[in-house]
C-alpha positions as a Python dict, from the first residue, in 0.01 Angstrom:
ca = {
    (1, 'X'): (0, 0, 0),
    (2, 'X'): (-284, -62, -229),
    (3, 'X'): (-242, -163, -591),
    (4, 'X'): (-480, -20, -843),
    (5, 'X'): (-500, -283, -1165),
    (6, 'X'): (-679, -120, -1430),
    (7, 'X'): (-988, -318, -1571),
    (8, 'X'): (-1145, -301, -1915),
    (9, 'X'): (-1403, -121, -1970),
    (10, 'X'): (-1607, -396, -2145),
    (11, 'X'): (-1506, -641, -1851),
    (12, 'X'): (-1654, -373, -1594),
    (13, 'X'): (-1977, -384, -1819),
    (14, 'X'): (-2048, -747, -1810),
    (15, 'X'): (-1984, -775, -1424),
    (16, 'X'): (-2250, -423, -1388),
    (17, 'X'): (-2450, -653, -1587),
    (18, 'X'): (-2435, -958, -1416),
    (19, 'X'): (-2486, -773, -1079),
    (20, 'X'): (-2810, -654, -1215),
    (21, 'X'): (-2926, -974, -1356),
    (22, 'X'): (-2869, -1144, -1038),
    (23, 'X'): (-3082, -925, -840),
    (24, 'X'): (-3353, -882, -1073),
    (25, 'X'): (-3371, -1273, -1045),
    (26, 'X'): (-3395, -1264, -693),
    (27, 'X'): (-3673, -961, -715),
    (28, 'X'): (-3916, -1184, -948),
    (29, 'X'): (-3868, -1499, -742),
    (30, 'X'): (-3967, -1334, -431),
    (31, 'X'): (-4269, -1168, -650),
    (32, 'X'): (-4427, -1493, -778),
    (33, 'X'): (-4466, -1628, -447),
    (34, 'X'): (-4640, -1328, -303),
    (35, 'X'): (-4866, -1392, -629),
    (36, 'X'): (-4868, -1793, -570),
    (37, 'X'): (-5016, -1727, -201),
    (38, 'X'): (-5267, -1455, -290),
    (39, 'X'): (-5423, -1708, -533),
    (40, 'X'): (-5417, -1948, -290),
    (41, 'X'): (-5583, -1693, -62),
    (42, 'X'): (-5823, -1658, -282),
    (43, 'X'): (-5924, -1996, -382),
    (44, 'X'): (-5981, -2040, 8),
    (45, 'X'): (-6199, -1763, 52),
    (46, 'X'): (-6399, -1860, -243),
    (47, 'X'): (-6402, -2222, -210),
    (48, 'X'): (-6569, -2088, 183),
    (49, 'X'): (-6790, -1826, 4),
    (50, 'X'): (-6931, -2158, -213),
    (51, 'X'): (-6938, -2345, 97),
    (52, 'X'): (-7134, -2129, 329),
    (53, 'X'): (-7395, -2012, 29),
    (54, 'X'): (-7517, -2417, -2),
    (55, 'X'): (-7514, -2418, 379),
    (56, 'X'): (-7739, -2131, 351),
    (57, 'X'): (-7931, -2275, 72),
    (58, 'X'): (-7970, -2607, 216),
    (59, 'X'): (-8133, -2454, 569),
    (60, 'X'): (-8348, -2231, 365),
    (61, 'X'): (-8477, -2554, 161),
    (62, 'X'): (-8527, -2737, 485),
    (63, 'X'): (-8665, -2412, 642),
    (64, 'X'): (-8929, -2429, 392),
    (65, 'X'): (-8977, -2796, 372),
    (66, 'X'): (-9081, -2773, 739),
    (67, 'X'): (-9317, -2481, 675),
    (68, 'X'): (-9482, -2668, 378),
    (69, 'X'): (-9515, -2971, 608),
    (70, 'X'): (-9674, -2734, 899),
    (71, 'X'): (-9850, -2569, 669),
    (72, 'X'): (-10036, -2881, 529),
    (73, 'X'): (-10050, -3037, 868),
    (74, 'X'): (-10266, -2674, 976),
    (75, 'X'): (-10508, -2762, 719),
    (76, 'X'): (-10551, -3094, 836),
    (77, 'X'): (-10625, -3023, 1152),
    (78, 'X'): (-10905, -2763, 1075),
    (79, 'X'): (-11032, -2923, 847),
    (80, 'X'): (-11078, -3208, 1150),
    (81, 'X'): (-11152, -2909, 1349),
    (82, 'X'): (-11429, -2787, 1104),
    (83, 'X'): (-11627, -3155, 1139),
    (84, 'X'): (-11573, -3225, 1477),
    (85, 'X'): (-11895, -3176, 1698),
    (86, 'X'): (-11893, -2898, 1911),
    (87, 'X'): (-11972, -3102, 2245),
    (88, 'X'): (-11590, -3249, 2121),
    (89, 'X'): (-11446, -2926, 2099),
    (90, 'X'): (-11589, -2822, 2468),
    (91, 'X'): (-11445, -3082, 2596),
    (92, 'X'): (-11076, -3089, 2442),
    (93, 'X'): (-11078, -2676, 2474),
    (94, 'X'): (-11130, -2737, 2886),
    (95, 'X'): (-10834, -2956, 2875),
    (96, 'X'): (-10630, -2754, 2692),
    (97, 'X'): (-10691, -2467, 2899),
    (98, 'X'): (-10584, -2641, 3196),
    (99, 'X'): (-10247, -2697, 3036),
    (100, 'X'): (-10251, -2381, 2948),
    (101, 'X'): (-10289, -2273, 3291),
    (102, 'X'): (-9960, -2451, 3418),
    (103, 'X'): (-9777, -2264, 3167),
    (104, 'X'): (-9654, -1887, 3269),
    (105, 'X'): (-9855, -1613, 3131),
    (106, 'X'): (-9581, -1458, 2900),
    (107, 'X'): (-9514, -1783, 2727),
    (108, 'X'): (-9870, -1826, 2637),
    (109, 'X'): (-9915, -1475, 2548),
    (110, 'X'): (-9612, -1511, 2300),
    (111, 'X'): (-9739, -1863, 2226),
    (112, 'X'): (-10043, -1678, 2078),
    (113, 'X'): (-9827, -1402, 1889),
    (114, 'X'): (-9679, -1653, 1731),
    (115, 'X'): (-9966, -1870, 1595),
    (116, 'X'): (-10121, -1559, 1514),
    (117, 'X'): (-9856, -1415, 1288),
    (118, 'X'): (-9839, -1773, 1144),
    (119, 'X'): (-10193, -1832, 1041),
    (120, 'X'): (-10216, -1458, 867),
    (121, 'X'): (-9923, -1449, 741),
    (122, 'X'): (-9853, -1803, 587),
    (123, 'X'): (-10182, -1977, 571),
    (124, 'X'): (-10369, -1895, 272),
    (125, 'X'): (-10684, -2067, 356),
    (126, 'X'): (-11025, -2003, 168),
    (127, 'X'): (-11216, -1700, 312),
    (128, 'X'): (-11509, -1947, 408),
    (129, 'X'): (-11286, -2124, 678),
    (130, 'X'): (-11139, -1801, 785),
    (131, 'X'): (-11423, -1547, 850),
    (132, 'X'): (-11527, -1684, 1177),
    (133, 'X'): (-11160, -1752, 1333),
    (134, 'X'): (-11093, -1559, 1604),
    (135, 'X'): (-10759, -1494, 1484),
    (136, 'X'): (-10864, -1335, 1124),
    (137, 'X'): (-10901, -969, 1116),
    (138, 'X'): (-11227, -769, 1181),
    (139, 'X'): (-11242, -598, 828),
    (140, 'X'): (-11189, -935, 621),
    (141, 'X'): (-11427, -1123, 860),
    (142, 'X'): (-11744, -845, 809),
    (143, 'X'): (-11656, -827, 435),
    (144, 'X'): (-11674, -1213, 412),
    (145, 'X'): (-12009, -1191, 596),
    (146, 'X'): (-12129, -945, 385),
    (147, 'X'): (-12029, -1143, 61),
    (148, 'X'): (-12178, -1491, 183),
    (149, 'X'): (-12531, -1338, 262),
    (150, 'X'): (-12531, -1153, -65),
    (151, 'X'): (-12469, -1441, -227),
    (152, 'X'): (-12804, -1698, -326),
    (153, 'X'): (-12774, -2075, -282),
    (154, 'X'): (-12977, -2323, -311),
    (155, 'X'): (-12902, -2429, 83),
    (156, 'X'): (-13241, -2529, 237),
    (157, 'X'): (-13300, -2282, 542),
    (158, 'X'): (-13353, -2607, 769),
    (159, 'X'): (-12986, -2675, 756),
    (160, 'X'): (-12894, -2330, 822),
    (161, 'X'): (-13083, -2305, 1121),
    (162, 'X'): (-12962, -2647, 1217),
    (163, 'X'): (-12605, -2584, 1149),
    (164, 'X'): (-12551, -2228, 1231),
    (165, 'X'): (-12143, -2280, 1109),
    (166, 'X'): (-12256, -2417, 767),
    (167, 'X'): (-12108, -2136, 504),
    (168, 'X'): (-12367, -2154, 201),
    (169, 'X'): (-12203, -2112, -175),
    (170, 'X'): (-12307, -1948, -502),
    (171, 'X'): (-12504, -2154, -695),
    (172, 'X'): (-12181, -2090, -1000),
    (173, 'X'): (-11965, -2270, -723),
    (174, 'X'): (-11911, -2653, -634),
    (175, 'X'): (-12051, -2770, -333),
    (176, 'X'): (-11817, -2704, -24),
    (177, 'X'): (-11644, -2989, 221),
    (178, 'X'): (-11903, -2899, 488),
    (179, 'X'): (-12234, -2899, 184),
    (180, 'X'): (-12093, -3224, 62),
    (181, 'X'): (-12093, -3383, 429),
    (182, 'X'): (-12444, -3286, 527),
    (183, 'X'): (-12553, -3428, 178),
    (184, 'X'): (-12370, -3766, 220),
    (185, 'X'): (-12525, -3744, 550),
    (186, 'X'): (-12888, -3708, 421),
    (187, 'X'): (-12807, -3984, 163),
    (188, 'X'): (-12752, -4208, 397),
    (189, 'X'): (-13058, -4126, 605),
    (190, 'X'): (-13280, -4208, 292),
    (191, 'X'): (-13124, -4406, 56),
    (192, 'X'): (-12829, -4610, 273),
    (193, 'X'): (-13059, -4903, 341),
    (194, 'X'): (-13160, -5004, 16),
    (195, 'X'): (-12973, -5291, -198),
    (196, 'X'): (-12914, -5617, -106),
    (197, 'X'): (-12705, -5768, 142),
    (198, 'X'): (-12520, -6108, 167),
    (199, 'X'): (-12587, -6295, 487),
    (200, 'X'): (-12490, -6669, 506),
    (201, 'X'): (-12158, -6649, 312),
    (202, 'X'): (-11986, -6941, 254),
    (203, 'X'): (-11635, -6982, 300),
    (204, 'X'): (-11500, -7251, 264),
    (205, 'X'): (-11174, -7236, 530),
    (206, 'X'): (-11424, -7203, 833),
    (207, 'X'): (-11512, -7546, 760),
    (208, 'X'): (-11155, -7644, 844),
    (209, 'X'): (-11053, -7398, 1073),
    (210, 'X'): (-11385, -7313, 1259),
    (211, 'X'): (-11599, -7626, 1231),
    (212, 'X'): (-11979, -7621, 1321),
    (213, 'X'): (-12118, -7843, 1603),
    (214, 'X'): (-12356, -8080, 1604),
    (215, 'X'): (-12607, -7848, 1723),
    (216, 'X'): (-12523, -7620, 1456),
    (217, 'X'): (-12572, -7838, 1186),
    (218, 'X'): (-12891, -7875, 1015),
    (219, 'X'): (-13051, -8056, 744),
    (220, 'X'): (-13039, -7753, 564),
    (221, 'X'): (-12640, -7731, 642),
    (222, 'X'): (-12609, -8082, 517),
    (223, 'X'): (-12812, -7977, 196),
    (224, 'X'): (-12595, -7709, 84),
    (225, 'X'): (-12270, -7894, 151),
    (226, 'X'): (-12422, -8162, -108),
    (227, 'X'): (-12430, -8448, 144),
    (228, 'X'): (-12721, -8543, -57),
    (229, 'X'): (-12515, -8641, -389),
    (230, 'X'): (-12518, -9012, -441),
    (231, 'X'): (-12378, -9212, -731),
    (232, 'X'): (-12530, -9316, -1045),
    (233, 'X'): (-12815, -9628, -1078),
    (234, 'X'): (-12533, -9840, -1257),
    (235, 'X'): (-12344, -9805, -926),
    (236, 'X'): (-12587, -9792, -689),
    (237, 'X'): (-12536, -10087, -403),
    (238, 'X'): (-12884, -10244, -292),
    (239, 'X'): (-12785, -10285, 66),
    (240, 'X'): (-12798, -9894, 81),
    (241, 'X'): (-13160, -9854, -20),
    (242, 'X'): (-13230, -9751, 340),
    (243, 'X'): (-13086, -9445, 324),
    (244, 'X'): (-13247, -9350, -27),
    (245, 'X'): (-13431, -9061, -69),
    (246, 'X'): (-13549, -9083, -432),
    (247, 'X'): (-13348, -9032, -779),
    (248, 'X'): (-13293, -8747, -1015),
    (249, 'X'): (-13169, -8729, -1359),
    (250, 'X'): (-13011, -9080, -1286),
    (251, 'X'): (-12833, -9004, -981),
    (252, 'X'): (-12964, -9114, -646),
    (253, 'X'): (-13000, -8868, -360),
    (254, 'X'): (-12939, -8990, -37),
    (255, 'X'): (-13188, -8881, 250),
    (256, 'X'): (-13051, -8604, 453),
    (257, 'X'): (-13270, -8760, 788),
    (258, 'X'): (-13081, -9019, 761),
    (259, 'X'): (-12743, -8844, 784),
    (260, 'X'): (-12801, -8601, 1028),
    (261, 'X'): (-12919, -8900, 1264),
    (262, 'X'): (-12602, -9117, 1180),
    (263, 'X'): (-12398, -8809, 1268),
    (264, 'X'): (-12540, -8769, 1617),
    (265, 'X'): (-12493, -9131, 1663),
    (266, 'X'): (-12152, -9125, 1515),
    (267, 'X'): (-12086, -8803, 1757),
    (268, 'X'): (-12182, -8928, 2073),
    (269, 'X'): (-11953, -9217, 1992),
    (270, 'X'): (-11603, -9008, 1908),
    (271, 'X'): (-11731, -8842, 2236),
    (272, 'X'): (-11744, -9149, 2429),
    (273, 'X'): (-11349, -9250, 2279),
    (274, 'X'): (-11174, -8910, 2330),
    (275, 'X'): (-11366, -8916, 2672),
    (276, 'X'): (-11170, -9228, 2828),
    (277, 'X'): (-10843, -9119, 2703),
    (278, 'X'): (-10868, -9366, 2387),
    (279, 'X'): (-10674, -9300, 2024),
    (280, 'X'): (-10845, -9171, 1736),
    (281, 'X'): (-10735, -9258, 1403),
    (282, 'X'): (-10832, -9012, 1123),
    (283, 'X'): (-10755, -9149, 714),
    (284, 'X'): (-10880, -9042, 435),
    (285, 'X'): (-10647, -9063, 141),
    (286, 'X'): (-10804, -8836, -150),
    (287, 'X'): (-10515, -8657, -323),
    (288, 'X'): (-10731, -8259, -277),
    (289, 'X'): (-10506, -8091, -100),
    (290, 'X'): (-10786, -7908, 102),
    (291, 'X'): (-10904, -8248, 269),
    (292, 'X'): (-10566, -8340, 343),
    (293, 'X'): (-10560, -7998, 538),
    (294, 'X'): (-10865, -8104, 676),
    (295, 'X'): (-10763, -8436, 819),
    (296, 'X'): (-10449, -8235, 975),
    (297, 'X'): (-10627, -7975, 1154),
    (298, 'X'): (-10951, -8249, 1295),
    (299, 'X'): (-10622, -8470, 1430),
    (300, 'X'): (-10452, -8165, 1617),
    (301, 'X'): (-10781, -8062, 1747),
    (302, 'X'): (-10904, -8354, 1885),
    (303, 'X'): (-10531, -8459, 2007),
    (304, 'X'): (-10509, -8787, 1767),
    (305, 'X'): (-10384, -8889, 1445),
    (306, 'X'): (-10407, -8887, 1076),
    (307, 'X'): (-10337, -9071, 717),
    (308, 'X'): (-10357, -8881, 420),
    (309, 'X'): (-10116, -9057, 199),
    (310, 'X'): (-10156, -9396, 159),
    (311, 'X'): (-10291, -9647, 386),
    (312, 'X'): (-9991, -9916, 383),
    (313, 'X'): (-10140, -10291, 437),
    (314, 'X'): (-10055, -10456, 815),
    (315, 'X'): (-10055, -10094, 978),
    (316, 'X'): (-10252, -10290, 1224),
    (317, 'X'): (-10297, -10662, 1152),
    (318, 'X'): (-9866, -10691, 1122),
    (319, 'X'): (-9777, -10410, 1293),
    (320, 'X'): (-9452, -10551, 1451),
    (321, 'X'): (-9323, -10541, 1080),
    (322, 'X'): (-9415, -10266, 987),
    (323, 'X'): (-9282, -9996, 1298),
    (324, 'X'): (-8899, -10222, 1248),
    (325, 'X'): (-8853, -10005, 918),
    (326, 'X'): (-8921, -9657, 1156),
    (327, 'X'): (-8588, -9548, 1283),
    (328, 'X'): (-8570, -9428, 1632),
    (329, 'X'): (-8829, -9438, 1909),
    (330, 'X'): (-9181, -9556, 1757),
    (331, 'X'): (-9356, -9552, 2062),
    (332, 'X'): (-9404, -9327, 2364),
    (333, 'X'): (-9686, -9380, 2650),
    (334, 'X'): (-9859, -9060, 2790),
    (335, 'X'): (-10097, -9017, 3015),
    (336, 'X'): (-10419, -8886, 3045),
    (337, 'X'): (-10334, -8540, 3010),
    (338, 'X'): (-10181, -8666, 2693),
    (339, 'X'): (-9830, -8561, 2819),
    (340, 'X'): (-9537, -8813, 2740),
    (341, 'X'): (-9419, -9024, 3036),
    (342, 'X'): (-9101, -9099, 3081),
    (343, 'X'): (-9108, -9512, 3112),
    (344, 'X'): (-9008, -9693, 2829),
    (345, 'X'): (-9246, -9923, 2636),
    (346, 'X'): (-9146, -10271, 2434),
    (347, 'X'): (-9146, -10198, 2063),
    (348, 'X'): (-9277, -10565, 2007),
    (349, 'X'): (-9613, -10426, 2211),
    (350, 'X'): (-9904, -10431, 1997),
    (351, 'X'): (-10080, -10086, 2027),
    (352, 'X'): (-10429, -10050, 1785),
    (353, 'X'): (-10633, -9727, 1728),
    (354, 'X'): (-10955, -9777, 1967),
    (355, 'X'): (-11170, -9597, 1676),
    (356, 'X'): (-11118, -9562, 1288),
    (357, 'X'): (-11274, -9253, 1090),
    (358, 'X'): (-11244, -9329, 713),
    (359, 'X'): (-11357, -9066, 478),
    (360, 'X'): (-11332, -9287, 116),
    (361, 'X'): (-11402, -9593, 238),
    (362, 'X'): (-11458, -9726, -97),
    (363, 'X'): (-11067, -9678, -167),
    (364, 'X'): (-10945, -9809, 155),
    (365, 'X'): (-11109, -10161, 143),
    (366, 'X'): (-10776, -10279, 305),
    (367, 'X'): (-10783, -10048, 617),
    (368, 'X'): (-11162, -10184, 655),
    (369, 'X'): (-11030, -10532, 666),
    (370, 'X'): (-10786, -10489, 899),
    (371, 'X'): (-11010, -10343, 1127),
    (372, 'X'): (-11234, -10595, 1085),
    (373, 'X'): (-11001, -10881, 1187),
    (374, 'X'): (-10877, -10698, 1541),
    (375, 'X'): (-11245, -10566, 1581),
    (376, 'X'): (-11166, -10181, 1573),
    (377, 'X'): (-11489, -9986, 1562),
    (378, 'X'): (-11499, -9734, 1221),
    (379, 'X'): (-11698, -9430, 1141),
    (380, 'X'): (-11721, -9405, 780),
    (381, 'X'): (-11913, -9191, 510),
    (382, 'X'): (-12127, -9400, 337),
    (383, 'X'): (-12187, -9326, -41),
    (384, 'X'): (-12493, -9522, -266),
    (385, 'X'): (-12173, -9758, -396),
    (386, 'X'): (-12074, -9843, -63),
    (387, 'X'): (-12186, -10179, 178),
    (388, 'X'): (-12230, -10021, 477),
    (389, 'X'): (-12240, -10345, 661),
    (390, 'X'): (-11853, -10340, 607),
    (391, 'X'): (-11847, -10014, 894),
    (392, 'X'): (-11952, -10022, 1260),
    (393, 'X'): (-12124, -9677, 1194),
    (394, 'X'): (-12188, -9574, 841),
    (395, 'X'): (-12295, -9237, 788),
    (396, 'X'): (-12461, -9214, 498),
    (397, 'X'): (-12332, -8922, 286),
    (398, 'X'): (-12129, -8834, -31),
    (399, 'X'): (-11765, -8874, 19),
    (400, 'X'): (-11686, -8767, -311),
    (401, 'X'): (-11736, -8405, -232),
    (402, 'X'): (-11481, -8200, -71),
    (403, 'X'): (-11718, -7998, 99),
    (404, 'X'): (-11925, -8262, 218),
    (405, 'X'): (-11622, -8478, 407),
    (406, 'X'): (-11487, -8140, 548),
    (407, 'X'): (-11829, -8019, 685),
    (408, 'X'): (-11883, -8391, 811),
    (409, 'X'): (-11533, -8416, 912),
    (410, 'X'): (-11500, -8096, 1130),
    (411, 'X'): (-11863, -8194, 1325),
    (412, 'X'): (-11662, -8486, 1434),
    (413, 'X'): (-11349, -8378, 1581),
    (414, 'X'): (-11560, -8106, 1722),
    (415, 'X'): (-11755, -8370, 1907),
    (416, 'X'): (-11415, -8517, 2022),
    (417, 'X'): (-11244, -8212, 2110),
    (418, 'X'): (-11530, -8182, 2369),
    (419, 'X'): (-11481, -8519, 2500),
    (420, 'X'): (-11104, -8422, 2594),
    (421, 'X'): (-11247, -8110, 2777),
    (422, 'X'): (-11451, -8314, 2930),
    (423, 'X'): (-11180, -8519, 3059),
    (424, 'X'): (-10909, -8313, 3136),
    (425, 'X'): (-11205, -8109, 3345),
    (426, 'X'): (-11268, -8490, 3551),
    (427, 'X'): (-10945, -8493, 3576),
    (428, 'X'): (-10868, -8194, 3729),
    (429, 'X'): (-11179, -8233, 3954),
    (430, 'X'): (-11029, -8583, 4039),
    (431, 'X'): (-10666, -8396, 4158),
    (432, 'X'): (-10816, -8131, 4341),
    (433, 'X'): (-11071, -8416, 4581),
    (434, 'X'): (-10708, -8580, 4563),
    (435, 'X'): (-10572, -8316, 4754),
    (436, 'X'): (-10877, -8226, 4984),
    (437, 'X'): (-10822, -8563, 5103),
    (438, 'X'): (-10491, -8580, 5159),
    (439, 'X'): (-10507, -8254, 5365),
    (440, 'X'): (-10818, -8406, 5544),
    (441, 'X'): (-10662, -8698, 5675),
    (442, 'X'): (-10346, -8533, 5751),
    (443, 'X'): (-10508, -8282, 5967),
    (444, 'X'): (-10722, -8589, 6122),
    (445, 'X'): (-10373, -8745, 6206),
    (446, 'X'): (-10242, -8428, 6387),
    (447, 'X'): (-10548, -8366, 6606),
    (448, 'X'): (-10529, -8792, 6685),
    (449, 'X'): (-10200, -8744, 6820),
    (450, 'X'): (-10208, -8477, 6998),
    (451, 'X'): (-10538, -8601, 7164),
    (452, 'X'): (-10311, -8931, 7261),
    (453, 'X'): (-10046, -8704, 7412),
}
């Protein structure tokens, strides 16, 4: 049995209205996301849209980056094309027709399609450079014949006829690539040798790194390295009248004869030395940074040793001393290949240079002395204020002048640097009779026995 309850009418009103409400809420819920995902939709498809159009923007800029590059690369290559001699151009058309040849037809057919749609379509070269191509068109090329004979230029008929390519221009026009060639050309013919040219340059790091020889060098050599250049009258040294050559303005000049006959004896000498295996001491103590590099190079070239610095007194004369302040091993023994050996030597030994070159004598009275007392034999540069009694062989020279000890300097260890060739060469000759004989006599030994048996 059902029970009817009567309601309000106002109550039934608010629940009709709450019903509604409620499912007009639910409605626009359900209606803003359909909107939220359509915008999202959208934002995809246009974020893509951006995307694809700078995808499609950046080929076409590197599309045309490419063509601009081909394009300027074409150029190049006729203008090569346009200088190059035509016994060239046989040539390098024969080989590329044999490639050609391995290719199929088709390919090389489309090959020339190609290129052919390229050059009329995106070269834009001058009409001069186009008329005669086989690949321009027939009505452009008689046109641009027609145009270039009408036109008057002051082109001499000899070059025509020589150079049946050559494209004359209007006398209102600059000259062309190909006019402006043939008249470099004809400048050279007529006017390229004129002027003066410099022969004989001097530069002053051959003297170091490329010396002369002694039969390179000259009086003339000597002359222009001012090895001539004494000192002053106040300082002049009587003992070196000898070598005088007259005076000038107060300065005495030394004569060059003398020198260059000094040198050979002073050559022949360091020859002798580096010949027999025997050590070469190079000092020369000037603070110029370019004789110090001098001194460095003559000692590594002629495999001995050097003093640029400071010449410290008893180097030789208390030698013992002296080496107990170097740390380490002082002394190693090589042989005549100068390679180090590996037996070990008494520090207490007393080992002297067998020859002394001194470049500033004058300043290293001390090293003279010392060389004196243990009788080691000196090459020194003798200037007009120097006793060249004090030196076993005194070159007479200026030793003031950079120049003149590196030119002087470099003849030297050039004249020792032969006397090690010369030994490691007797040397070698010396090994290889060494062997001969060994295999000699061994051989003599086998057939002896087996005569015996």
């Amino acid at each position: 049995m059902v029970h009817l309850t009567k309601v309000p009418h106002h109550t039934l009103r608010k629940i009709s209205t709450c019903g509604a409400l409620g499912v007009g809420r639910f409605y626009s819920t359900q209606v803003q996301e359909n909107t939220e995902e359509q915008q999202l939709s959208q934002k995809e498809l246009r974020d893509k849209a951006i995307a694809d159009a700078l995808a499609k923007d950046e080929e076409i800029t590197a599309k045309n980056k490419y063509l601009r590059e081909l394009k300027s690369q074409t150029k190049n290559m006729i203008s090569v094309l346009n200088k190059t001699p035509s016994t060239l151009i046989e040539s390098r058309l024969q080989k590329l027709q044999e490639d050609l040849n391995k290719l199929p037809q088709d390919k090389v057919k489309q090959l020339d399609e190609e290129l052919e749609e390229f050059m009329n379509t995106q070269m834009q070269l001058p009409k001069k450079e186009v008329f005669n191509r086989p690949w321009a068109k027939q009505a452009s090329q008689t046109s641009d014949l027609g145009l270039s004979q009408k036109l008057n230029s002051t082109t001499s008929m000899s070059y025509t006829n020589k150079f049946p390519n050559l494209v004359p221009t209007a006398d209102h026009k600059p000259f062309s690539d190909q006019e402006l060639y043939l008249r470099h050309l004809a400048h050279s013919r007529l006017s390229g040798n004129l002027g003066s040219k410099l022969a004989d340059i001097y530069r002053p790091r051959d003297d170091v790194k490329n010396p002369k020889d002694l039969k390179d060098t000259s009086i003339s050599t000597l002359l222009a390295a001012g090895c001539h250049l004494g000192h002053s009258k106040a300082m002049w040294r009587p003992s070196t009248q000898p070598f005088l050559y007259g005076e000038y303005d107060g300065i005495h000049l030394i004569d060059l004869n003398e020198t260059i006959a000094a040198l050979k004896r002073a050559c022949k000498v360091i020859k002798g030395v580096s010949k027999k295996g025997g050590v070469i001491l190079y000092v020369g103590t000037s603070k110029h940074w370019a004789q110090q590099r001098a001194l460095e190079e003559a000692a590594t070239r002629s495999k001995g040793y050097y003093i640029d610095k400071r010449w410290i007194p008893g180097v030789i004369t208390n030698y013992i001393e002296v080496t107990r302040q170097i740390k380490g091993e002082s002394k190693i023994e090589v042989d005549m290949h100068n390679n180090p050996t590996d037996r070990k030597i008494d520090n207490e030994l007393l080992i002297k240079p067998d020859l002394i070159v001194i470049l500033n004598p004058v300043e290293n009275r001390t090293c003279i002395n010392e060389c004196i007392l243990l009788r080691v034999p000196t090459i020194g540069l003798c200037d007009t204020d120097m006793e060249p009694s004090l030196l076993t062989y005194p070159i007479p020279c200026n030793d003031d002048s950079v120049r003149a000890t590196s030119l002087i300097l470099g003849v030297l260890s050039k004249a020792a640097e032969a006397g090690l060739e010369e030994r490691f060469a007797n040397l070698e000759e010396l090994k290889s009779s060494q062997r001969n004989f060994s295999t000699s006599a061994i051989a003599s030994a086998r057939s002896s026995s087996a005569a015996s048996s």
